[in-house]
TORKOL-4160 file (C-alpha; in steps of 0.2 Angstrom, whole numbers, padded with zeros to 4 digits, m for minus):
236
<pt num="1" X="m0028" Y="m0026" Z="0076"/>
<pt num="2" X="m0024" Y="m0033" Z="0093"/>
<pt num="3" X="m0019" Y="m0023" Z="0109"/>
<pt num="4" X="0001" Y="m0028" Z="0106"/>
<pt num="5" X="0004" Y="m0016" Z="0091"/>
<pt num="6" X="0024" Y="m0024" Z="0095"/>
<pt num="7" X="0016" Y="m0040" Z="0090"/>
<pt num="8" X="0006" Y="m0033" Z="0076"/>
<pt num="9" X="0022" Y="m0026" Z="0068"/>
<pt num="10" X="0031" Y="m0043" Z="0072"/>
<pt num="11" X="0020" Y="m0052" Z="0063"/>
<pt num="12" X="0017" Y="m0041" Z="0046"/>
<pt num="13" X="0038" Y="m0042" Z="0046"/>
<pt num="14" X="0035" Y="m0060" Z="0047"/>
<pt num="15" X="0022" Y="m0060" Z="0032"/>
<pt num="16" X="0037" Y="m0051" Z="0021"/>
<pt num="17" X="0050" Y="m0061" Z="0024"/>
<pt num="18" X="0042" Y="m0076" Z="0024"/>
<pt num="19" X="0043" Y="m0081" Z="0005"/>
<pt num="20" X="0064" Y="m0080" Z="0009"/>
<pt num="21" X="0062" Y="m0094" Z="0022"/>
<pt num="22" X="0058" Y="m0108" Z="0011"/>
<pt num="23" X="0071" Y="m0120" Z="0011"/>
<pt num="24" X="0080" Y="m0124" Z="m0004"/>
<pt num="25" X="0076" Y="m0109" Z="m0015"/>
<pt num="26" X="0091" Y="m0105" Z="m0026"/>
<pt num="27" X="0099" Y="m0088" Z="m0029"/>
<pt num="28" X="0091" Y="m0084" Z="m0046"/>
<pt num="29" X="0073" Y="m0089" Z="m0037"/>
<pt num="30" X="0079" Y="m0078" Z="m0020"/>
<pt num="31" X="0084" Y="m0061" Z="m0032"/>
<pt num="32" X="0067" Y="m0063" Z="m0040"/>
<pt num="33" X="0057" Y="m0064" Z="m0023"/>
<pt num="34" X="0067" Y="m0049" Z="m0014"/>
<pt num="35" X="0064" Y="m0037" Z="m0031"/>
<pt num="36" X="0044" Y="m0043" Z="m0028"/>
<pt num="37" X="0047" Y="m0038" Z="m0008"/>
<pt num="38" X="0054" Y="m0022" Z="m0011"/>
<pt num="39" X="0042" Y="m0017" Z="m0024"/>
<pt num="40" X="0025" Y="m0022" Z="m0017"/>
<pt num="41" X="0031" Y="m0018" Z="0002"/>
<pt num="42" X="0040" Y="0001" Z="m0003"/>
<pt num="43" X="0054" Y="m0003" Z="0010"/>
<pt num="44" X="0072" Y="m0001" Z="0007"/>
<pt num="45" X="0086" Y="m0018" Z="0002"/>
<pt num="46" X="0095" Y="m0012" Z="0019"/>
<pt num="47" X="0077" Y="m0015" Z="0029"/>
<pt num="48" X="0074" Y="m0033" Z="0020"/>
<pt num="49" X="0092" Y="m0038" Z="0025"/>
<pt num="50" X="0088" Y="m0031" Z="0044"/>
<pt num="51" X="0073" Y="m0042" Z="0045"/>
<pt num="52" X="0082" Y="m0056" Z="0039"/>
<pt num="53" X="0096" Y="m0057" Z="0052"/>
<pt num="54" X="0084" Y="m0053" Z="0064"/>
<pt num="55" X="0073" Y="m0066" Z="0062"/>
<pt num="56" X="0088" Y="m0078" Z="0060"/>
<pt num="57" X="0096" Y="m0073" Z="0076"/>
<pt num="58" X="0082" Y="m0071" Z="0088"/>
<pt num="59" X="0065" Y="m0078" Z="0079"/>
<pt num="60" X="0051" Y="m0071" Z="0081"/>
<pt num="61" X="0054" Y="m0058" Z="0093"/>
<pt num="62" X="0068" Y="m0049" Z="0084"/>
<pt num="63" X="0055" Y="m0043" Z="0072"/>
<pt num="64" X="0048" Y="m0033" Z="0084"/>
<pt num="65" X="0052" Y="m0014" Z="0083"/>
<pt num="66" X="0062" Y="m0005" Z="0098"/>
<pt num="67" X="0057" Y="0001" Z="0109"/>
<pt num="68" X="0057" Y="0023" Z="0114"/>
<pt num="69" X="0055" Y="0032" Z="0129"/>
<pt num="70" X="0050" Y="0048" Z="0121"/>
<pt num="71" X="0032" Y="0052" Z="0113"/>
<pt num="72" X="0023" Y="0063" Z="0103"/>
<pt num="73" X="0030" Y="0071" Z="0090"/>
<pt num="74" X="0051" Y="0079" Z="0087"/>
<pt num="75" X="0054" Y="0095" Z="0082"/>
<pt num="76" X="0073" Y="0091" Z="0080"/>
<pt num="77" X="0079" Y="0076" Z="0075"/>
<pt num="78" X="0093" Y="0063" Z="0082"/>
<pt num="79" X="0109" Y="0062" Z="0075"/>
<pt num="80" X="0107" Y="0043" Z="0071"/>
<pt num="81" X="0090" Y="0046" Z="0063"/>
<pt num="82" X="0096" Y="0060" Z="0051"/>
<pt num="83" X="0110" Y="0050" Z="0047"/>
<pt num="84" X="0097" Y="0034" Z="0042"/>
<pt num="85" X="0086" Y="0048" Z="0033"/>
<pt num="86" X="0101" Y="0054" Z="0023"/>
<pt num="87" X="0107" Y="0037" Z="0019"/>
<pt num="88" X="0088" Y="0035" Z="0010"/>
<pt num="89" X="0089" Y="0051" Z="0002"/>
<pt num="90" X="0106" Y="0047" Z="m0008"/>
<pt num="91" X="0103" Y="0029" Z="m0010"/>
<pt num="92" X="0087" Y="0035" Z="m0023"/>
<pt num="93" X="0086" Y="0056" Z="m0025"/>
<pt num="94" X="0071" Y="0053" Z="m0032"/>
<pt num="95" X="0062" Y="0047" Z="m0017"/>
<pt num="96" X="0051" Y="0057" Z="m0008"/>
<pt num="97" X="0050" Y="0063" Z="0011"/>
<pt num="98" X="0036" Y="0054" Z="0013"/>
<pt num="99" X="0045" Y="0037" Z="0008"/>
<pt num="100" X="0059" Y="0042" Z="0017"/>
<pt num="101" X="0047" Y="0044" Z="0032"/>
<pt num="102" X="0037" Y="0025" Z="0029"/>
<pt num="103" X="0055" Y="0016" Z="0029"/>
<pt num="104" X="0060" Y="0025" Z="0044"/>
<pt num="105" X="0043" Y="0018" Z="0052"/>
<pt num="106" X="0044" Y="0002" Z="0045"/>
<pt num="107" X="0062" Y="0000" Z="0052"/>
<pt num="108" X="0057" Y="0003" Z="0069"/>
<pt num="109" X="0069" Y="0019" Z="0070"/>
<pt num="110" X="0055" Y="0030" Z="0072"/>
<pt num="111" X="0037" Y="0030" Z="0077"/>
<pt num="112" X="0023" Y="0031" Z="0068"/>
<pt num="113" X="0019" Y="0050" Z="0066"/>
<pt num="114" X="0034" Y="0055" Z="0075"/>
<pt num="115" X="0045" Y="0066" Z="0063"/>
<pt num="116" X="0033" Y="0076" Z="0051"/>
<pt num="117" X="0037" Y="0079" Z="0033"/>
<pt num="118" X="0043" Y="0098" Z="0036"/>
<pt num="119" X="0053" Y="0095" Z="0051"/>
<pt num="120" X="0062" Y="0080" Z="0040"/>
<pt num="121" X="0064" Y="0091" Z="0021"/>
<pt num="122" X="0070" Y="0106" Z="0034"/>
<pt num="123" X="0083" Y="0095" Z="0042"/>
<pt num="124" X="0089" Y="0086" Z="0023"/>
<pt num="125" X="0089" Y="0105" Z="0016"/>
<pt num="126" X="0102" Y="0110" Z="0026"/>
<pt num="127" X="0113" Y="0095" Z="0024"/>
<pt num="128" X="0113" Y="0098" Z="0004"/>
<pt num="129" X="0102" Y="0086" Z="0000"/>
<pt num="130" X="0089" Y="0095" Z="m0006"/>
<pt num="131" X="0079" Y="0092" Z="m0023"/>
<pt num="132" X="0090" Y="0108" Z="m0030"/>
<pt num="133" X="0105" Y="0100" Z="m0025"/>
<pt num="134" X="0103" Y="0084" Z="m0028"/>
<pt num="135" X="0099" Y="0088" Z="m0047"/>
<pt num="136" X="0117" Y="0083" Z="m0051"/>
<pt num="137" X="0118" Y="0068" Z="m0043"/>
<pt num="138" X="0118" Y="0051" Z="m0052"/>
<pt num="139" X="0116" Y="0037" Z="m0046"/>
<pt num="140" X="0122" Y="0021" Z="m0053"/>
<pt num="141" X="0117" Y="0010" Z="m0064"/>
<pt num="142" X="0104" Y="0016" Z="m0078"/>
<pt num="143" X="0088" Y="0026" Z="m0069"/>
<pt num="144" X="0070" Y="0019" Z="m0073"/>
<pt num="145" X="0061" Y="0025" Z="m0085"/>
<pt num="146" X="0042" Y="0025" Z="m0086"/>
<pt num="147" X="0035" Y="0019" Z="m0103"/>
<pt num="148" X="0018" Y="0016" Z="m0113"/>
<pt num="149" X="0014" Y="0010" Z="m0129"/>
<pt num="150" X="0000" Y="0018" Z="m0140"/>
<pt num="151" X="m0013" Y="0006" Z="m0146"/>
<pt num="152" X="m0020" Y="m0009" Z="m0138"/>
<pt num="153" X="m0011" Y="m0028" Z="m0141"/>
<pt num="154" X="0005" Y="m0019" Z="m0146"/>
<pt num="155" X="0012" Y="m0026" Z="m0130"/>
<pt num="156" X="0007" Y="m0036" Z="m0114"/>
<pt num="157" X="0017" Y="m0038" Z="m0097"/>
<pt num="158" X="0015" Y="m0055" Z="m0090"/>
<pt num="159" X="0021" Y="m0058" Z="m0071"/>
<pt num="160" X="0020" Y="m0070" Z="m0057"/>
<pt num="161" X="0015" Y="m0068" Z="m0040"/>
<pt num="162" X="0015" Y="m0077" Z="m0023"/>
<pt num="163" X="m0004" Y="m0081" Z="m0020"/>
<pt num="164" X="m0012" Y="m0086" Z="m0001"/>
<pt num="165" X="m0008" Y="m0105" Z="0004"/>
<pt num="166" X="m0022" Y="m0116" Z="0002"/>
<pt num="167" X="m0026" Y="m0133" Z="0013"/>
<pt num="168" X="m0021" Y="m0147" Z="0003"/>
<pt num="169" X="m0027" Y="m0165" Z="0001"/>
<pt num="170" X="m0013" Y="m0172" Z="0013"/>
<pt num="171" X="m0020" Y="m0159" Z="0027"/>
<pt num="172" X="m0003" Y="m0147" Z="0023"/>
<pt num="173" X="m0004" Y="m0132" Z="0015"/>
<pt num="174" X="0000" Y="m0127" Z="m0002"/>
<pt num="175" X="0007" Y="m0110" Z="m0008"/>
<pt num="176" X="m0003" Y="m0105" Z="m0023"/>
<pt num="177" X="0004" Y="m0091" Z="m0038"/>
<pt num="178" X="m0006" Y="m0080" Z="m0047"/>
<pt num="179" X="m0001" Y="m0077" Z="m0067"/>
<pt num="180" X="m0008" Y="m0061" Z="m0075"/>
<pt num="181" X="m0005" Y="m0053" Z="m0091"/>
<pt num="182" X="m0010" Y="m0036" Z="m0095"/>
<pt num="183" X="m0011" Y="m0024" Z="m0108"/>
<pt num="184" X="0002" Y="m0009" Z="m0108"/>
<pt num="185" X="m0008" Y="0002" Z="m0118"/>
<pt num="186" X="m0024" Y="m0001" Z="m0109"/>
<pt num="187" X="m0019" Y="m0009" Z="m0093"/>
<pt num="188" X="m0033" Y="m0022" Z="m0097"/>
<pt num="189" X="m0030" Y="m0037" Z="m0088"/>
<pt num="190" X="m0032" Y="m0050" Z="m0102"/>
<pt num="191" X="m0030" Y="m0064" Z="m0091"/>
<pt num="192" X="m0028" Y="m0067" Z="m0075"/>
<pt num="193" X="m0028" Y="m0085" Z="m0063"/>
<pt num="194" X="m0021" Y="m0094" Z="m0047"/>
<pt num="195" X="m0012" Y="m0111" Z="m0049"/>
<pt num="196" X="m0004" Y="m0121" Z="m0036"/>
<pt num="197" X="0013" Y="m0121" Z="m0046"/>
<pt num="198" X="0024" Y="m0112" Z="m0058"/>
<pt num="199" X="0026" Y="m0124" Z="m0070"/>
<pt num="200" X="0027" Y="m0120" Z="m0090"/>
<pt num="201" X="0008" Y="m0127" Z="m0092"/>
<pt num="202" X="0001" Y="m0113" Z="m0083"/>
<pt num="203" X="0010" Y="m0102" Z="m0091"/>
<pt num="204" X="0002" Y="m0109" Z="m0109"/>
<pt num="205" X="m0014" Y="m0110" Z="m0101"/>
<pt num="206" X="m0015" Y="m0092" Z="m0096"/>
<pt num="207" X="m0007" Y="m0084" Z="m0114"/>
<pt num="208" X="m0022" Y="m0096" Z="m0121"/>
<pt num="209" X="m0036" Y="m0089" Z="m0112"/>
<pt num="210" X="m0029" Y="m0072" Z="m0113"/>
<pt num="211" X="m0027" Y="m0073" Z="m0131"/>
<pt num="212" X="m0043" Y="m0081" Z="m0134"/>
<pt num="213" X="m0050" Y="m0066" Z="m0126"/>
<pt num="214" X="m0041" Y="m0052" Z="m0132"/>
<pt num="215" X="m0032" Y="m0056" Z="m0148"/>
<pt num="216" X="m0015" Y="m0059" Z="m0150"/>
<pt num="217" X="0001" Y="m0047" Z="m0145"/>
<pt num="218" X="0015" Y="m0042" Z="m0153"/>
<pt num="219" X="0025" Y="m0041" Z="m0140"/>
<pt num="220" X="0026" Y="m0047" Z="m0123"/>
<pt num="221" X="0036" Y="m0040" Z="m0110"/>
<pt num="222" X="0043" Y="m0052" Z="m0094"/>
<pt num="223" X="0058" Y="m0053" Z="m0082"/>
<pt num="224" X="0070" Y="m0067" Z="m0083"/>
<pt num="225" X="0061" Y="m0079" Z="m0072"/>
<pt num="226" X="0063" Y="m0097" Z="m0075"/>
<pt num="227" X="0046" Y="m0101" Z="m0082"/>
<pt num="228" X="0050" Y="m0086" Z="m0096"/>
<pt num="229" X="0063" Y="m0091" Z="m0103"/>
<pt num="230" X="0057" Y="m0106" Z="m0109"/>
<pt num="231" X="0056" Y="m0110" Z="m0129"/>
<pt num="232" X="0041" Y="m0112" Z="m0129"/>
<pt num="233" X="0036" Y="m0096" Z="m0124"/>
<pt num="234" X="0049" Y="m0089" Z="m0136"/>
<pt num="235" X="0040" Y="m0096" Z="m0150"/>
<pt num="236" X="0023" Y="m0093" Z="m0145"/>
């Protein structure tokens, strides 16, 4: 941690976004790496968007948060900020006050520690949005559901990630992607391995090596990325 925490925060901004400001990514690609941001980071569409235009219209220093002239800790709350909080809380019912509190943080509307769990559920309460009331609320679309099969090798979920860049031969640098598959049932990780693209043949090698070690499925779960939709790996 350095002694510019503005700097700090600037530059972990930078680390999400990143993977959005590779030139030339088309809009099926760009869907797939915001769902992976959102998920592995816990922060809100609205925030990645934020970040975004920031970064394009001022660089580097637009990713760093505002700045307040208060401290410590609030016992009420802004207009502006419950407002924000509010937005979170009917965007998804289901999230929590904690959550609500980490994107708030993460957007830079409020400090770090400044607005406490049960000053923030007190404040939402009144408003009606409170888990009673929001009981009857839907939200659109069709809500997740959480699912597990029974017995092992009934099904596998296979993913791709972005890996760490490595130095290449050229003295560049070369994003690398990490494959896993993993056992529903079991949450074994039958196989897991970087490569330096995302090409079908690593997708072939790594259903190989995890069959040879764990059998094969009878089902395997993906998204609708590029790589999975391929016929091989409709007929494998």
């Amino acid at each position: 941690m350095s002694k510019d925490p503005a700097n700090d925060t600037a530059l972990k901004r930078h680390e999400i976004i990143a993977p959005l400001l590779v030139p030339g990514l088309e809009e099926a690609e760009k869907r797939r790496i915001r769902r992976e941001i959102l998920e592995r980071e816990g922060i809100s569409e609205r925030t990645l968007r934020r970040y975004l235009a920031a970064y394009r219209e001022y660089g580097y220093e637009g990713l760093k948060p505002r700045t307040r002239s208060d401290n410590g800790r609030l016992k009420t709350i802004s207009g502006e900020i419950l407002e924000r909080a509010a937005e979170l809380k009917q965007e998804l019912p289901e999230r929590s006050i904690r959550r609500i509190i980490r994107i708030l943080e993460g957007e830079g509307t409020i400090k770090k520690g400044e607005i406490s769990r049960s000053t923030l559920s007190r404040h939402l309460l009144k408003m009606g949005l409170g888990a009673a009331d929001l009981k009857n609320i839907k939200t659109a679309g069709t809500a997740a559901r959480r699912f597990m099969k029974s017995s092992r090798n009934a099904l596998w979920q296979a993913d791709i990630k972005y890996g760490p860049y490595i130095p290449a031969a050229n003295g560049s640098k070369k994003r690398t992607y990490l494959i896993a598959l993993i056992d529903d049932a079991t949450r074994y990780i039958c196989h897991a391995q970087f490569y330096d693209n995302q090409r079908l043949p690593i997708l072939e090698d790594c259903f190989r090596k995890a069959v040879l070690k764990c059998g094969k499925p009878d089902a395997v779960y993906v998204d609708n990325g590029k790589i999975f939709v391929s016929r091989w790996f409709r007929i494998a």
